[in-house]
C-alpha positions as protocol buffer text, in pm:
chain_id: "A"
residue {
  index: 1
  type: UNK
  ca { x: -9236 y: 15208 z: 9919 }
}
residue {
  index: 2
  type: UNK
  ca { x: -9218 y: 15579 z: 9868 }
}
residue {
  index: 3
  type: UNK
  ca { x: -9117 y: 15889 z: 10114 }
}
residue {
  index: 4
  type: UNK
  ca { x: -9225 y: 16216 z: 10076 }
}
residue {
  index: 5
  type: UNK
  ca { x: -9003 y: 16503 z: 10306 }
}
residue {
  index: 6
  type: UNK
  ca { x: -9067 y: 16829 z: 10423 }
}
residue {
  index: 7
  type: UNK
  ca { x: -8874 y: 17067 z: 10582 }
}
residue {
  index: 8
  type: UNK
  ca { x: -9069 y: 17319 z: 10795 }
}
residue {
  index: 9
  type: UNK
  ca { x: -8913 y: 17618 z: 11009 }
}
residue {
  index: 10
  type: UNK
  ca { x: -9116 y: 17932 z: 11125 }
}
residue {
  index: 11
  type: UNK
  ca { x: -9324 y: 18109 z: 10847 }
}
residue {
  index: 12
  type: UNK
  ca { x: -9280 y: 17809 z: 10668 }
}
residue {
  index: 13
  type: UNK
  ca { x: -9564 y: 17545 z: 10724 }
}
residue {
  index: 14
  type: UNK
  ca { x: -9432 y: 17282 z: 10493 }
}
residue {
  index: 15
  type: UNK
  ca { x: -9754 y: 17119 z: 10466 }
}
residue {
  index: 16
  type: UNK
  ca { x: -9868 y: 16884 z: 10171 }
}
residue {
  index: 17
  type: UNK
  ca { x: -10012 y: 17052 z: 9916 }
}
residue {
  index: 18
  type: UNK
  ca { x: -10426 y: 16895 z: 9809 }
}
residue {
  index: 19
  type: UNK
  ca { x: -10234 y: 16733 z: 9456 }
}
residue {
  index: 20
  type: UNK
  ca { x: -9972 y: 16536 z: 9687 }
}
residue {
  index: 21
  type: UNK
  ca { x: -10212 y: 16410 z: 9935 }
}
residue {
  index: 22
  type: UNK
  ca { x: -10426 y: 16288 z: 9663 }
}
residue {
  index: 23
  type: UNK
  ca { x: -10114 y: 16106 z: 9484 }
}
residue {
  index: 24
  type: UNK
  ca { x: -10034 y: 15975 z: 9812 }
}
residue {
  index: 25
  type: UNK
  ca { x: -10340 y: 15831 z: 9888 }
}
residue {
  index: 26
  type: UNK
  ca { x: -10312 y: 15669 z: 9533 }
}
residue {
  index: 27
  type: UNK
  ca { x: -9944 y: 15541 z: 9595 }
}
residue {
  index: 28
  type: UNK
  ca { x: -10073 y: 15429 z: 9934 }
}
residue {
  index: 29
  type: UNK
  ca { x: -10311 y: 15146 z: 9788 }
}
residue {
  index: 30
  type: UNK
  ca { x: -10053 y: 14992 z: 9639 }
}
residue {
  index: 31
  type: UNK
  ca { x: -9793 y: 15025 z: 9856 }
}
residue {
  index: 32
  type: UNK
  ca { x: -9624 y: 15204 z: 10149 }
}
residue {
  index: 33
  type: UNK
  ca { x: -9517 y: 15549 z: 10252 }
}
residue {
  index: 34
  type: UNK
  ca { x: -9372 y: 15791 z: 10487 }
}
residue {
  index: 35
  type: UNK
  ca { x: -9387 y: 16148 z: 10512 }
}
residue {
  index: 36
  type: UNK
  ca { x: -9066 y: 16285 z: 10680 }
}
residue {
  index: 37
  type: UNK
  ca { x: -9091 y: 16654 z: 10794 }
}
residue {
  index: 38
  type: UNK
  ca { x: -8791 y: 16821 z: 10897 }
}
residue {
  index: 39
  type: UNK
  ca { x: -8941 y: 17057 z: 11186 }
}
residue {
  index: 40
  type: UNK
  ca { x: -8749 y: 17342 z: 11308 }
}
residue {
  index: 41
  type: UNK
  ca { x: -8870 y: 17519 z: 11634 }
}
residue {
  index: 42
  type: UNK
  ca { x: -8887 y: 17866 z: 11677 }
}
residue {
  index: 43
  type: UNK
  ca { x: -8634 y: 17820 z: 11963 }
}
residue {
  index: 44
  type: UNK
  ca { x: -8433 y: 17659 z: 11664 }
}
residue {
  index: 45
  type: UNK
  ca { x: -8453 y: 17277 z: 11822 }
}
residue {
  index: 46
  type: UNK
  ca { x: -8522 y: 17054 z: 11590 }
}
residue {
  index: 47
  type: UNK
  ca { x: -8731 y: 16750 z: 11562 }
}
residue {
  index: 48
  type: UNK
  ca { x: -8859 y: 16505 z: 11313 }
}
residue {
  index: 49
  type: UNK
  ca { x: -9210 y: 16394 z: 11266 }
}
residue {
  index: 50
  type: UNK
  ca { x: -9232 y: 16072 z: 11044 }
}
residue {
  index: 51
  type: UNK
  ca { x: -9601 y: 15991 z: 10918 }
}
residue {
  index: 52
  type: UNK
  ca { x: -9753 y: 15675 z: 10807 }
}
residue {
  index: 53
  type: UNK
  ca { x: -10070 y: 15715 z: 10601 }
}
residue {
  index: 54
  type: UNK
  ca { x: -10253 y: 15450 z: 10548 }
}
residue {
  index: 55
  type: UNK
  ca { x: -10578 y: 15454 z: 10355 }
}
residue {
  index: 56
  type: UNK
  ca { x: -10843 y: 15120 z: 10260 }
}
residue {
  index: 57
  type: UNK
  ca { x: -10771 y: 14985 z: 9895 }
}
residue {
  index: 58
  type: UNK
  ca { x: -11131 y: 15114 z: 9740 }
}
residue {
  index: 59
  type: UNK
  ca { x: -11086 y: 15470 z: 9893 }
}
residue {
  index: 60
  type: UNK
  ca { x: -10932 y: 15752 z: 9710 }
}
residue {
  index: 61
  type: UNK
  ca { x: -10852 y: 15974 z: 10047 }
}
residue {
  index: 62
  type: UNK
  ca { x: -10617 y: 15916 z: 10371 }
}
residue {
  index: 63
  type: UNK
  ca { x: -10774 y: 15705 z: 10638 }
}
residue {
  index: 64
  type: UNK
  ca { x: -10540 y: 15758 z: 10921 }
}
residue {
  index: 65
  type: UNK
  ca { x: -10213 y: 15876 z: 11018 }
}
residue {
  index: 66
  type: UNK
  ca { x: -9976 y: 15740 z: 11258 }
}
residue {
  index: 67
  type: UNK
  ca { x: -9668 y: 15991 z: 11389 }
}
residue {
  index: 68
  type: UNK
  ca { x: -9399 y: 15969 z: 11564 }
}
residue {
  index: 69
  type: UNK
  ca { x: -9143 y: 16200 z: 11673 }
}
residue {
  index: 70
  type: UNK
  ca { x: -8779 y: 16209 z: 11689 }
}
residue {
  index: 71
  type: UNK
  ca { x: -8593 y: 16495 z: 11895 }
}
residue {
  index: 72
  type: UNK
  ca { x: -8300 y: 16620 z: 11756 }
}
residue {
  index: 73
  type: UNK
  ca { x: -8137 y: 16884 z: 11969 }
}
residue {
  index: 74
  type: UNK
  ca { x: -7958 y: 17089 z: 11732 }
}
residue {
  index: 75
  type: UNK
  ca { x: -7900 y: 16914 z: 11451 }
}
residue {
  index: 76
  type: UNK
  ca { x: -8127 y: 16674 z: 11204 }
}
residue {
  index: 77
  type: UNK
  ca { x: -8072 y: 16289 z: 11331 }
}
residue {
  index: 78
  type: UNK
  ca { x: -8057 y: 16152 z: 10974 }
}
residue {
  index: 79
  type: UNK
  ca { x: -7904 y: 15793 z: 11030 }
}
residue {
  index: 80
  type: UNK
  ca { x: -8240 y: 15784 z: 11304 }
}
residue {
  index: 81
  type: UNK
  ca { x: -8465 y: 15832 z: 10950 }
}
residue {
  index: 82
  type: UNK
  ca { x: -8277 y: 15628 z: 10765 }
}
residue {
  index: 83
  type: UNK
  ca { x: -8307 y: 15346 z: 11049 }
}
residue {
  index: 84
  type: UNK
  ca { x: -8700 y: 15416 z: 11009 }
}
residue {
  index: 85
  type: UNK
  ca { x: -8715 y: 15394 z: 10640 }
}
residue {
  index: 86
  type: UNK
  ca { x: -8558 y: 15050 z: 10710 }
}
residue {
  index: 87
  type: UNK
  ca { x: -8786 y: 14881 z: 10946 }
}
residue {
  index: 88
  type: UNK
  ca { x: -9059 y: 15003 z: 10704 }
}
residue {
  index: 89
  type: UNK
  ca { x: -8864 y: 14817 z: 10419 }
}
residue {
  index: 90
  type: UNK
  ca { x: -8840 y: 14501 z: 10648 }
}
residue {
  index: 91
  type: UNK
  ca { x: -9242 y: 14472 z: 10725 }
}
């Protein structure tokens, strides 16, 4: 399993760059992933999107995404990531 993280705050889009979503979608065929993005709002609330890509073994691109959201308030919920991360190592 892998996890790529972002952080991303106003003027900063903290998107994946082409060369990372292509090593992704390689690391995703033979394995799992996450991409954590640490989002902060321009009201400065925070929340954090966790993605699972998934892609089919004999592609080289992303097939789908799954997200979900945690809301933070004003501060990051790490231990809520870390839970994540672990219920992705338990499947």
């Amino acid at each position: 399993m892998w996890v790529e993280v972002k952080y991303r705050r106003p003027g900063n889009p903290g998107i994946l760059t082409p060369l990372q979503r292509l090593t992704m979608s390689n690391l995703i065929r033979h394995g799992r992933g996450l991409v954590v993005t640490y989002v902060e709002r321009k009201d400065h609330t925070l929340v954090i999107q966790i993605d699972r890509p998934t892609a089919r073994p004999a592609t080289a691109h992303l097939d789908e995404v799954t997200s979900e959201f945690i809301e933070c308030g004003k501060s990051f919920n790490h231990v809520a990531v870390a839970g994540v991360i672990l219920q992705e190592l338990q499947r």
